[in-house]
ROGULO-364804 format. One record per residue (C-alpha): residue in one letter; residue number from 1; y, x, z. Coordinates in nm, 3 decimals, padded with zeros to 5 digits. Each point is the difference from the previous one (the first is absolute). Last residue first. Layout:
BEGIN
+------+-----+---------+---------+---------+
: code : pos :   north :    east :      up :
+------+-----+---------+---------+---------+
:    A : NUM :       Y :       X :       Z :
...
+------+-----+---------+---------+---------+
This chain:
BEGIN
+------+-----+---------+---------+---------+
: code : pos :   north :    east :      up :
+------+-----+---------+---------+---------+
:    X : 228 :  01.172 :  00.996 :  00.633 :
:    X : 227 : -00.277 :  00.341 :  00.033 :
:    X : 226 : -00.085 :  00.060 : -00.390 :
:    X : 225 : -00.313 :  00.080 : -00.159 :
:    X : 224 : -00.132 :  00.061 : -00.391 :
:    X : 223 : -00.371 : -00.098 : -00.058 :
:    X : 222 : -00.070 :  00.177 : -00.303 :
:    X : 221 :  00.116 : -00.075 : -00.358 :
:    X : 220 : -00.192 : -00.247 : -00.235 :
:    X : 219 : -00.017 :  00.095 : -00.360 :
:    X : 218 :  00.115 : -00.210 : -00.298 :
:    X : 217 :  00.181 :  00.305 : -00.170 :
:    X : 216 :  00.354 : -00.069 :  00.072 :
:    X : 215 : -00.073 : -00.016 :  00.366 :
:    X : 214 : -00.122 : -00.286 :  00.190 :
:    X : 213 :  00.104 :  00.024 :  00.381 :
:    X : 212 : -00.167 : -00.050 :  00.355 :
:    X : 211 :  00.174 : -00.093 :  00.333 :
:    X : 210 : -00.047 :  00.049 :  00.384 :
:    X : 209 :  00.230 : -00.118 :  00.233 :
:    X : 208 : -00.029 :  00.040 :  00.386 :
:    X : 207 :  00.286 : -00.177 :  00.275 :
:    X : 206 : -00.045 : -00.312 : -00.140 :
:    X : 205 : -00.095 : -00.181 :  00.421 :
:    X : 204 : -00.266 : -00.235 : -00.183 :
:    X : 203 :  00.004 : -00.372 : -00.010 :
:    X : 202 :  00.138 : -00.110 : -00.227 :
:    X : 201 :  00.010 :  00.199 : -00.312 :
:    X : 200 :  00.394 :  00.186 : -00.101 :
:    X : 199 :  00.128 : -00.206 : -00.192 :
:    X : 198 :  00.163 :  00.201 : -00.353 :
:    X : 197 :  00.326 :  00.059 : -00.072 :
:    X : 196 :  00.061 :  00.205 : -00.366 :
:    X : 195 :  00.268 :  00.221 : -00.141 :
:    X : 194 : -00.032 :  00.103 : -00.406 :
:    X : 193 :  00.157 :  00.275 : -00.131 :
:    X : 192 : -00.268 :  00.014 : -00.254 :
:    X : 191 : -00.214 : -00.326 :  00.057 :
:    X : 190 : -00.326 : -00.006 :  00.280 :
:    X : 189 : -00.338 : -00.102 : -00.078 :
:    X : 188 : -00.283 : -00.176 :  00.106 :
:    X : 187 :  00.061 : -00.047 :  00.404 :
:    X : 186 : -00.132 : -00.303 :  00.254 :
:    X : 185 : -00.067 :  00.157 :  00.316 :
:    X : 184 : -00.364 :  00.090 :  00.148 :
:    X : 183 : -00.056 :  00.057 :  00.384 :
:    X : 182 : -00.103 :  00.322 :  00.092 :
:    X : 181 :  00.243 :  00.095 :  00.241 :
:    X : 180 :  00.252 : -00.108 : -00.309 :
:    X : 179 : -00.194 :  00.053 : -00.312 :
:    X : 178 :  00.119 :  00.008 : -00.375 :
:    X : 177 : -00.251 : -00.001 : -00.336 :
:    X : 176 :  00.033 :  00.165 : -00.306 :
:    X : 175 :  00.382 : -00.054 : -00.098 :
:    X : 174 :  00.138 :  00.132 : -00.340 :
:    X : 173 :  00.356 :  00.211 :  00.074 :
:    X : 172 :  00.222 : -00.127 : -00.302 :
:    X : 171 :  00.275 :  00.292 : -00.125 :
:    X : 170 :  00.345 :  00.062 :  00.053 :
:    X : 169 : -00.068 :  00.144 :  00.389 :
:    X : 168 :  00.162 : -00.173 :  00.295 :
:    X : 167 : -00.313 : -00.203 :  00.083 :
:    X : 166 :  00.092 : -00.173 :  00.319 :
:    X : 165 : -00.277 : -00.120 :  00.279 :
:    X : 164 :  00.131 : -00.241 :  00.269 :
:    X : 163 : -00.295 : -00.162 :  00.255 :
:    X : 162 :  00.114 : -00.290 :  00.176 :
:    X : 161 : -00.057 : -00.139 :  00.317 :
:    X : 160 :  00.329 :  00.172 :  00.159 :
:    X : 159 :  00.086 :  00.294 : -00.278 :
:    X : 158 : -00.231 :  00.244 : -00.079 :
:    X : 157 :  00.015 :  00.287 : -00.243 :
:    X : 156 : -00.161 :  00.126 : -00.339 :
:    X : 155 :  00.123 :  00.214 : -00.242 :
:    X : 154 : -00.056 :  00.107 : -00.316 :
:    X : 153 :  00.058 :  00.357 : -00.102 :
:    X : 152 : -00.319 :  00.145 :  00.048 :
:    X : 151 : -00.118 : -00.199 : -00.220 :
:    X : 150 :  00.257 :  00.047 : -00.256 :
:    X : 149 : -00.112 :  00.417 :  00.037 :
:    X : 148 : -00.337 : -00.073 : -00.137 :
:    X : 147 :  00.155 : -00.215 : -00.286 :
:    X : 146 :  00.242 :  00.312 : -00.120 :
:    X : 145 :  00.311 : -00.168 : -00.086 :
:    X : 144 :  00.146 :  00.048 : -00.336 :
:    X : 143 :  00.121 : -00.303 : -00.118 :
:    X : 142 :  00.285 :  00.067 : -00.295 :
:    X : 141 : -00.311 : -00.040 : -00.254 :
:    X : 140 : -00.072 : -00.377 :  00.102 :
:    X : 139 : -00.298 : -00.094 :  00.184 :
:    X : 138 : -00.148 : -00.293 : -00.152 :
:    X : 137 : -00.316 : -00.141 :  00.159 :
:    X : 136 : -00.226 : -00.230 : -00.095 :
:    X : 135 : -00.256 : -00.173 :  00.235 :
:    X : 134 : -00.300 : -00.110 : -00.099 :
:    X : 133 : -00.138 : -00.303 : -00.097 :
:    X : 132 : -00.300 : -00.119 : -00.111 :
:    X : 131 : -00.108 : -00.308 : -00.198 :
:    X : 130 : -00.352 : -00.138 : -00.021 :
:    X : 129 : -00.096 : -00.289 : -00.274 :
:    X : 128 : -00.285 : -00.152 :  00.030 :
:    X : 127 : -00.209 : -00.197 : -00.226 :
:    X : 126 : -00.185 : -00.316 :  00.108 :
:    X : 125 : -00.285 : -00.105 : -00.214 :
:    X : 124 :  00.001 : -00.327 : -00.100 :
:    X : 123 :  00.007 :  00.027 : -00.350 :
:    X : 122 : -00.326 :  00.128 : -00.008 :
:    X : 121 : -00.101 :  00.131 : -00.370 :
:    X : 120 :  00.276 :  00.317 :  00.036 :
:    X : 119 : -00.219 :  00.112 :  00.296 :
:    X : 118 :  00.192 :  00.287 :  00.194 :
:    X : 117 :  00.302 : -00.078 : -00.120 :
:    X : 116 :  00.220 :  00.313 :  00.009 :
:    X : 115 :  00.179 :  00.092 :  00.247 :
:    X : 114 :  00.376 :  00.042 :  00.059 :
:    X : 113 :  00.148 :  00.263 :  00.166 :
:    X : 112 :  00.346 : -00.004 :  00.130 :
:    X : 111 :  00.248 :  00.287 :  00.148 :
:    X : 110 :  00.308 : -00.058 :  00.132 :
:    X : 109 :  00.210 :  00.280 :  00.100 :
:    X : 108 :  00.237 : -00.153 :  00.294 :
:    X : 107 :  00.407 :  00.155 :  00.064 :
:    X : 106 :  00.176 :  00.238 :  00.197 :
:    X : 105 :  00.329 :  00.197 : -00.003 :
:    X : 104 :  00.084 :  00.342 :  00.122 :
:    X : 103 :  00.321 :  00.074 :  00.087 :
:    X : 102 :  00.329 :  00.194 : -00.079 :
:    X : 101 : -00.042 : -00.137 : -00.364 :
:    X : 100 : -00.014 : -00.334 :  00.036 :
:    X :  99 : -00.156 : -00.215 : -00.318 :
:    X :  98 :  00.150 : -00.077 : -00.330 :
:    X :  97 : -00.153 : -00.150 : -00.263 :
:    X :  96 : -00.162 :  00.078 : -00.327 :
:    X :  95 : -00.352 :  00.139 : -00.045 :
:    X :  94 : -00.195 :  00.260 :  00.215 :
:    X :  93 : -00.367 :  00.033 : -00.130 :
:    X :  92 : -00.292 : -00.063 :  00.179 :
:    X :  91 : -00.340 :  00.175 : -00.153 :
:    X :  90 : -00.313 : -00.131 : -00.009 :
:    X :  89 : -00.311 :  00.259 :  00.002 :
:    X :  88 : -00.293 : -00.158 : -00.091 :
:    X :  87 : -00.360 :  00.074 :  00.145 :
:    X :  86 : -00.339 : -00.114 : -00.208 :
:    X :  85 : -00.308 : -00.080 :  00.158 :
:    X :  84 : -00.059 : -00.329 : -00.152 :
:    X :  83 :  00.300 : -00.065 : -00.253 :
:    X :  82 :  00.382 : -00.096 :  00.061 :
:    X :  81 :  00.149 : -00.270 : -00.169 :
:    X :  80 :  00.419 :  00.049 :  00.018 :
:    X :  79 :  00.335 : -00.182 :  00.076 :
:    X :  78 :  00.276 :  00.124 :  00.100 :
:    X :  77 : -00.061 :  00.340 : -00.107 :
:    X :  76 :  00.239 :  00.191 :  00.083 :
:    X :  75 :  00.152 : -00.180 :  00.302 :
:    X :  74 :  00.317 : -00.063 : -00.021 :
:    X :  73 :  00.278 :  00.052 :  00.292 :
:    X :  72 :  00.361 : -00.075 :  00.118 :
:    X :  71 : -00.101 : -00.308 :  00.183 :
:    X :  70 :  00.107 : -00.321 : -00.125 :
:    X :  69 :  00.172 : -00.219 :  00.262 :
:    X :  68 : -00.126 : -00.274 :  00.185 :
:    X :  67 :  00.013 :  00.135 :  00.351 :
:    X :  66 : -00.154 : -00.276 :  00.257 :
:    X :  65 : -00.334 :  00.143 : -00.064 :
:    X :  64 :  00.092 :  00.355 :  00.152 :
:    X :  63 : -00.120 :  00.328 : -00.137 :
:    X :  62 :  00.113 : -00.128 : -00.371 :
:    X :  61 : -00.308 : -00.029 : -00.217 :
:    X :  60 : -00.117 :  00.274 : -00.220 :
:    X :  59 : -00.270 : -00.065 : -00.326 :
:    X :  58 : -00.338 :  00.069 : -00.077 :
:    X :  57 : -00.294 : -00.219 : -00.192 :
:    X :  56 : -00.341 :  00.114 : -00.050 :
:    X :  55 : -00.256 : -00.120 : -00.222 :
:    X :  54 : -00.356 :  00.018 :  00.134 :
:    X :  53 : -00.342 :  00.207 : -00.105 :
:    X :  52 : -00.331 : -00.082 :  00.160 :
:    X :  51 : -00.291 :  00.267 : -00.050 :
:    X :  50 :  00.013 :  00.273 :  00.203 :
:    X :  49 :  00.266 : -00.104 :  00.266 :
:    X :  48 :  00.214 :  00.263 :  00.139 :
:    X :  47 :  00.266 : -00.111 : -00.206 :
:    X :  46 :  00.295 :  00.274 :  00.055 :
:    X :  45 :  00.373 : -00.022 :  00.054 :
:    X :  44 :  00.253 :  00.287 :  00.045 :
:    X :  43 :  00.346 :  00.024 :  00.071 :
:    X :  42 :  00.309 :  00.149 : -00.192 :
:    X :  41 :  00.333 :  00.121 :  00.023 :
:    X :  40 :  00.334 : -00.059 : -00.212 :
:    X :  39 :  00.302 :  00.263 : -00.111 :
:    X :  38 : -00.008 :  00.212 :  00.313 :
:    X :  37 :  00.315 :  00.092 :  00.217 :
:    X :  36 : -00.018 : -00.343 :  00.137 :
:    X :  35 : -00.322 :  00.044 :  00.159 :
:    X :  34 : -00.235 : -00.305 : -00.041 :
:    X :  33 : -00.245 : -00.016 :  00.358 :
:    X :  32 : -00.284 : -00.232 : -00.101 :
:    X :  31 : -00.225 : -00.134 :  00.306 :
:    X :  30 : -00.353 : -00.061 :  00.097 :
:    X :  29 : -00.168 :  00.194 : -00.253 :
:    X :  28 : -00.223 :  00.034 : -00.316 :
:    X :  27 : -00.016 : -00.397 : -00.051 :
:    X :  26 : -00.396 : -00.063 : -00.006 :
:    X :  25 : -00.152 : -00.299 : -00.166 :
:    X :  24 : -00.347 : -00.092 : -00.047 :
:    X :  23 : -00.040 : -00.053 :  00.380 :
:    X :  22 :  00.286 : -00.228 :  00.065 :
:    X :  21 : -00.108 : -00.221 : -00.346 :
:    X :  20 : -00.376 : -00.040 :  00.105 :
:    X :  19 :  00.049 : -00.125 :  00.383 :
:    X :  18 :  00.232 : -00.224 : -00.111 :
:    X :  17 : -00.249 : -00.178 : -00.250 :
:    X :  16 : -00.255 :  00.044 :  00.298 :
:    X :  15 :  00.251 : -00.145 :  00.229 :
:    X :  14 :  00.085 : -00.319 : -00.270 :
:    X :  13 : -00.337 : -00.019 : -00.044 :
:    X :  12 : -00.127 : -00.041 :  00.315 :
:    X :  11 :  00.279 : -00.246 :  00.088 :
:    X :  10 : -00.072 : -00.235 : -00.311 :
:    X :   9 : -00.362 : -00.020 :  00.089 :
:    X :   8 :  00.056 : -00.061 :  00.385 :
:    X :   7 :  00.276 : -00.245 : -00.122 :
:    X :   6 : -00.275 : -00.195 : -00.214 :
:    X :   5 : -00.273 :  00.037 :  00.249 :
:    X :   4 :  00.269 : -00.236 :  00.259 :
:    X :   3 :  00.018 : -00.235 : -00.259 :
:    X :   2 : -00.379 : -00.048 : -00.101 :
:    X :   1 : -00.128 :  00.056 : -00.328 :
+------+-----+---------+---------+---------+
């Protein structure tokens, strides 16, 4: 078989394989808030496939990949198989370790499912695995902010070419999208307490910003405003 048929071969089955594994899986949100007041919490996963089970492995990762610690967490349970149409609930327990109390702290829920072999004869089929991650949240029991009123509490400013936005609240404020006069700026997320300088687009005068947030549920606010 020709070279170039080879890698058209290999490509369409590595995107059909991928294909296959991101639809039979569905994580039941977009984000895990963990109260501190509450002894663990939990998050759904169901195989929307009808015939194809696959194992599943879970576990948290530090937020940031140059932290090598151990989070605080387990995953209960680490490890599972779960069935066509079939939804587990895994639940994340707080273990040892300290973390701050005044604010929240974040960290990545992993989530990997693993196919079976679709032709156990055919050693050369390519399985897949997919992992998703979702961010983990622990707000500790002495927070008690109201998230609605931490977004009206950050604040945004500009200084020069640069656009300053401060998030005085003890809690994460999760970025949709930012515009200044309708020109995009890089934002994801801002840290409790956290003070950030952003440029400003060249280009445009920055006197109009419009910005979108996440809320704990996964839903997308509406267009808020703000004359710099």
């Amino acid at each position: 078989m020709p070279m170039y048929l080879l890698r058209l071969f290999f490509a369409v089955t590595l995107i059909t394989q991928m294909s296959m594994a991101m639809a039979g899986i569905v994580v039941g949100g977009t984000r895990v808030i963990f109260y501190g007041d509450k002894p663990d919490t939990t998050i759904s996963i169901f195989n929307k496939e009808t015939n194809l089970p696959y194992l599943l492995q879970t576990w948290v990762d530090p937020f940031n990949k140059e932290d090598k610690s151990k989070p605080p967490f387990s995953v209960i349970p680490p490890v599972s198989r779960i069935e066509p149409q079939q939804e587990k609930i895994l639940r994340i327990l707080k273990t040892a370790g300290e973390l701050p109390k005044d604010r929240e702290s974040v960290f990545w829920l992993n989530v990997k499912n693993i196919p079976p072999s679709l032709d156990k004869k055919n050693t050369n089929v390519l399985e897949i695995a997919i992992k998703t991650r979702i961010k983990l949240f622990w707000r500790p029991a002495a927070v008690k902010i109201i998230p609605e009123q931490a977004i009206k509490n950050v604040k945004w400013s500009r200084q020069g070419n640069n656009l300053i936005v401060e998030n005085p609240n003890p809690i994460h404020i999760n970025v949709m999208s930012v515009t200044v006069d309708d020109k995009d700026v890089s934002l994801n997320m801002i840290r409790p307490f956290e003070t950030l300088t952003l440029p400003i687009p060249a280009g445009v005068a920055g006197k109009s910003l419009v910005w979108r947030f996440i809320n704990d549920y996964g839903a997308i606010s509406q267009p808020l405003k703000k004359n710099l």
